[in-house]
N, C-alpha and C positions, 0 to 999 in steps of 0.2 A: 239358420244363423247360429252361428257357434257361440254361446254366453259362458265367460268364466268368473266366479263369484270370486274375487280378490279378498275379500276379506272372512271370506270363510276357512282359507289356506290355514292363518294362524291356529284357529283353534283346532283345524284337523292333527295341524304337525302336535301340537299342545298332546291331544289325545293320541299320537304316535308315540311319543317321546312315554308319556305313562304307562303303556302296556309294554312293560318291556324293560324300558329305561329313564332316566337319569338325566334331567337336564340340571345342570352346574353352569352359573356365571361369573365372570371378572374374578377370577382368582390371580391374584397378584405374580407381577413381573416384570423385570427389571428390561430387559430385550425387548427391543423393537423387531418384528415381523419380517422376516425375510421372503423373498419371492417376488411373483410378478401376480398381477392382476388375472383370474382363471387359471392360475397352475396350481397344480393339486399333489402333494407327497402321500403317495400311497403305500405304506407298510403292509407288506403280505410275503408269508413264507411262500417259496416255490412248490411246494406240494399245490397249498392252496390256490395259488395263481395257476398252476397246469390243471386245474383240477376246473369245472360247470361254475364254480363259483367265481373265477377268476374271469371266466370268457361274460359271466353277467355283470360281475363291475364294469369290466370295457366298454360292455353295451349301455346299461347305465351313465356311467362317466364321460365315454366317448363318442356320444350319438350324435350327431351332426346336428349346430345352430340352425335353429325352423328360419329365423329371415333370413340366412344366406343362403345362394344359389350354387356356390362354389363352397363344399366343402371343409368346415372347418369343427371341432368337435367342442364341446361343452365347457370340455376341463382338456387342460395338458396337464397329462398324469405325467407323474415322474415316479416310477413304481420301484421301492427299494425293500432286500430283505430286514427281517427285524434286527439284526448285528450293526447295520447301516446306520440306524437310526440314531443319529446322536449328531454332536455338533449345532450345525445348519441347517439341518433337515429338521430338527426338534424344533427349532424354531422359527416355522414358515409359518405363513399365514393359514394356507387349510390343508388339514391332517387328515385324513384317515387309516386307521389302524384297523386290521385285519386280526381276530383274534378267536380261533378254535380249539376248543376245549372240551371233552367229554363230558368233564364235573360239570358244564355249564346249561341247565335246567332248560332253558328254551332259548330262541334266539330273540335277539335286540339291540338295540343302539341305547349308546352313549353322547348325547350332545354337551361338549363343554366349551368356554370360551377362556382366552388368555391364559390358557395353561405352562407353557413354556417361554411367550412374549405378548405382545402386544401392538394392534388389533388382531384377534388370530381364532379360527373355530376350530375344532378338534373330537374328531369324531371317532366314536371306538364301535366296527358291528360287532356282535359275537357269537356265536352259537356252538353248540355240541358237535355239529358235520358240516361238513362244505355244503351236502344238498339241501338239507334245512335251513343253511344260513342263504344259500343262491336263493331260496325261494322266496325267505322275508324281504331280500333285498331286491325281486324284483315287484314284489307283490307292493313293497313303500318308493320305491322308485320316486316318484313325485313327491314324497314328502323330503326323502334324502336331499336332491336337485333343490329343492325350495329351501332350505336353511343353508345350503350353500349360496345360493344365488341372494337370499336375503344377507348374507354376511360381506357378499360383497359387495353389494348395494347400501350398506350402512357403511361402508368406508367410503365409497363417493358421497356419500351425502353427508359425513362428518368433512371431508374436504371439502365442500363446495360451500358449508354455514360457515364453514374457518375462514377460509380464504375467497369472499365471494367478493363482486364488482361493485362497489355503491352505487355509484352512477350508472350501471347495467340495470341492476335491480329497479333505482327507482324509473326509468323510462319504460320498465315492463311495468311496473304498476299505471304510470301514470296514461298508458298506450292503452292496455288491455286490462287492466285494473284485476292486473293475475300478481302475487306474490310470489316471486323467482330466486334464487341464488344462485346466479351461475358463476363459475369458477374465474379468478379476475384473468385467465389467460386467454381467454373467450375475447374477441376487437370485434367492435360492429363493424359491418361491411355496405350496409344500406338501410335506408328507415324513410317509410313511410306514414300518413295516417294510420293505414290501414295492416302496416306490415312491418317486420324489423327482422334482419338476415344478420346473424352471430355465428364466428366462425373459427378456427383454428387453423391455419397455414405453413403446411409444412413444405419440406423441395420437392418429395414426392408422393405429399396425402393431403385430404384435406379432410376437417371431420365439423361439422358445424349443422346449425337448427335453423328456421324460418319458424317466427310467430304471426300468426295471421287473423283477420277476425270479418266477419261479414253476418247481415243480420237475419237470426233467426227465425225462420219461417215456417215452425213444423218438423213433423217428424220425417217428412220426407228432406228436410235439412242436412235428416243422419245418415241420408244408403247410402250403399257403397258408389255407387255410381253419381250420384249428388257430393261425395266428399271427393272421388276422384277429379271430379270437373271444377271444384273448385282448385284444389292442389297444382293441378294446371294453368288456371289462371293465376296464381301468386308464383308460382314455380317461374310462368315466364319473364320475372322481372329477374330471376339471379341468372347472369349472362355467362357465357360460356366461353373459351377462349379466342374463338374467331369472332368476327361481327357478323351477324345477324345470328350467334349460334345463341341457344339459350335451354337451361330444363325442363324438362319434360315427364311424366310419367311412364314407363315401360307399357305397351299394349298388345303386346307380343313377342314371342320368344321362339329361338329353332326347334323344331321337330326332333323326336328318337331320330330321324333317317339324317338330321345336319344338310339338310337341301332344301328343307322347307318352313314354312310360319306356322305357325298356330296365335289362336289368340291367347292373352294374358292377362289377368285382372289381380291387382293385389289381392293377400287374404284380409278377412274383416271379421273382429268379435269387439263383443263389451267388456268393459274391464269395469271392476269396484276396486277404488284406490278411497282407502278412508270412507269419510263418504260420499264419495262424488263419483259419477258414474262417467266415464271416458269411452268412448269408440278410440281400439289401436286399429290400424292398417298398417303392415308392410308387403312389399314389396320390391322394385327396379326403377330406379332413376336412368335415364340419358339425356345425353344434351345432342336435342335439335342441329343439323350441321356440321356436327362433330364426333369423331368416337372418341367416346367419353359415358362413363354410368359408375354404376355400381347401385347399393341396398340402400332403402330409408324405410324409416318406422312413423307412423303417425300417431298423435292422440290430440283426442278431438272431445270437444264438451262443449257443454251449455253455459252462458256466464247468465245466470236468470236477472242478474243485477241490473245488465245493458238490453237483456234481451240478444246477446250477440253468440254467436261459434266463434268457439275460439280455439285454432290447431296450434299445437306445436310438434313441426316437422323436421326429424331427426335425417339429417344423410350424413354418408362416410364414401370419399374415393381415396380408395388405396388399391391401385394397377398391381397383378401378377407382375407385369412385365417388371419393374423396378424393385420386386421381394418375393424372394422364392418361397418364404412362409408367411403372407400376408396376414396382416389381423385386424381384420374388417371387425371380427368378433369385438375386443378390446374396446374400438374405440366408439362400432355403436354403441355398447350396454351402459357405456361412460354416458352415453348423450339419453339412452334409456332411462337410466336413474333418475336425470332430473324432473322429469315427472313427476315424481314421487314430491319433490320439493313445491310444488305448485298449488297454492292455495289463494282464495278469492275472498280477503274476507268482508268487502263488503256486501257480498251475496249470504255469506253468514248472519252479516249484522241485519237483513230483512227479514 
């Protein structure tokens, strides 16, 4: 079983950032942030970009989302020379600057925040050669990746305590005795004792969570095969567009050869979020009766207050067929975030 320690990230990047470099915050500005959610302005001269170093940003930056099945890359880079760089591009939300120098003693980053607007990270590598700096940058790969994804994980979650639902909010406390902000665009869809379906509806997306809870009986509460069969029993109450059709869990997928099945089992690790320890699962959704799916992510914990599990299960459909550049990405990592929001504190207060 694959365990990743979440809270050990920070002090890693912490101890990246000092060998090296420079971490600078909030430096004042007038501009607000231009761009979109995951799009990244990349500054690099064309030496450097034709050059090893250029083909490991890509890999880096452009490496295909782990819960999608289809295709989609980390970051939409928008790669421009350094003449470029002015206007609208200086004030996007994430920057990376591309900077090689021979005066410059070793290679390293630069982390700064609100340098030319606001909310916005802006990141300088640098090195003396291109092969020196390709190596730092792929050897910190995960430390890079993590303060971008942390920066944009702190703009959802500064929008969702801004602008959350009071009335959403207090039915998750009072339901599952979890403290939630979900964003007030979020409509319930169904509620139960036992379950509450929150949702987003667009003409041709939809991106919405199921919170669910049932009582804890052990460690064998947490396998994967124990959370999968629960997910299907709460899944089968959010119904699907024909009658009798309804969600379901993916349990198989096509073959390399496209003629045949194999089986399928979501992936499964633990996550440390503060300090509370979560099982994520993702995976494939479809609906029973129907074509119809797409990706969901789960996290799952212990409420020790109730004694109860309690998941909160992220999906997103957004069909190829209706967007020829689907961004499944976008809208899970939106419903990802709130996780991060999720705290119990009367489990605290024992």
């Amino acid at each position: 079983m694959k365990r990743v320690m979440m809270t050990l990230l920070p002090a890693l990047v912490a101890m990246f950032l000092l060998g090296g470099c420079k971490a600078i915050g909030d430096l004042q500005s007038a501009d607000n942030a231009s761009g979109s959610p995951y799009e990244l302005v990349l500054v690099c001269a064309q030496p450097e970009w034709q050059s090893e170093l250029g083909d490991t940003l890509q890999s880096v930056l452009k490496q295909p989302v782990k819960e999608l099945m289809q295709y989609e890359p980390v970051y939409d880079v928008m790669r421009i020379l350094p003449n470029n760089f002015k206007s609208l591009t200086r004030t996007h939300r994430n920057v990376v600057v591309v900077n090689v120098n021979p005066e410059i003693a070793e290679p390293g980053i630069t982390v700064q925040y609100n340098v030319t607007s606001k909310p916005q990270i802006y990141i300088t590598l640098k090195g003396p050669d291109t092969q020196s700096l390709a190596k730092y940058v792929s050897d910190n790969r995960d430390n890079i990746l993590y303060v971008l994804e942390k920066a944009e994980r702190d703009r959802t979650i500064a929008y969702a305590t801004k602008y959350f639902s009071a009335p959403l909010r207090e039915k998750i406390v009072e339901k599952f005795g979890m403290d939630l902000a979900v964003p007030n665009n979020y409509q319930v869809r169904s509620e139960s004792d036992d379950m509450l379906w929150v949702s987003q509806e667009f003409p041709t997306a939809s991106q919405g969570f199921f919170i669910y809870k049932y009582p804890y009986e052990g460690k064998q509460s947490l396998t994967r095969e124990a959370l999968v069969k629960a997910r299907n029993k709460f899944a089968s109450r959010i119904p699907g567009p024909r009658e009798g059709s309804y969600m379901i869990t993916t349990n198989k997928i096509v073959d390399d050869t496209g003629e045949d099945y194999m089986p399928y089992m979501p992936e499964y690790l633990q996550l440390l979020i503060g300090d509370r320890m979560w099982v994520e699962m993702y995976g494939l959704w479809e609906v029973e009766n129907y074509f119809m799916g797409g990706p969901f992510v789960s996290y799952t914990t212990v409420n020790k207050a109730t004694n109860e599990v309690v998941t909160i299960d992220c999906y997103v459909y957004y069909p190829t067929l209706y967007n020829k550049d689907p961004e499944k990405r976008n809208k899970l990592r939106a419903l990802q975030h709130l996780v991060y929001l999720a705290d119990f504190p009367a489990a605290k207060a024992k």
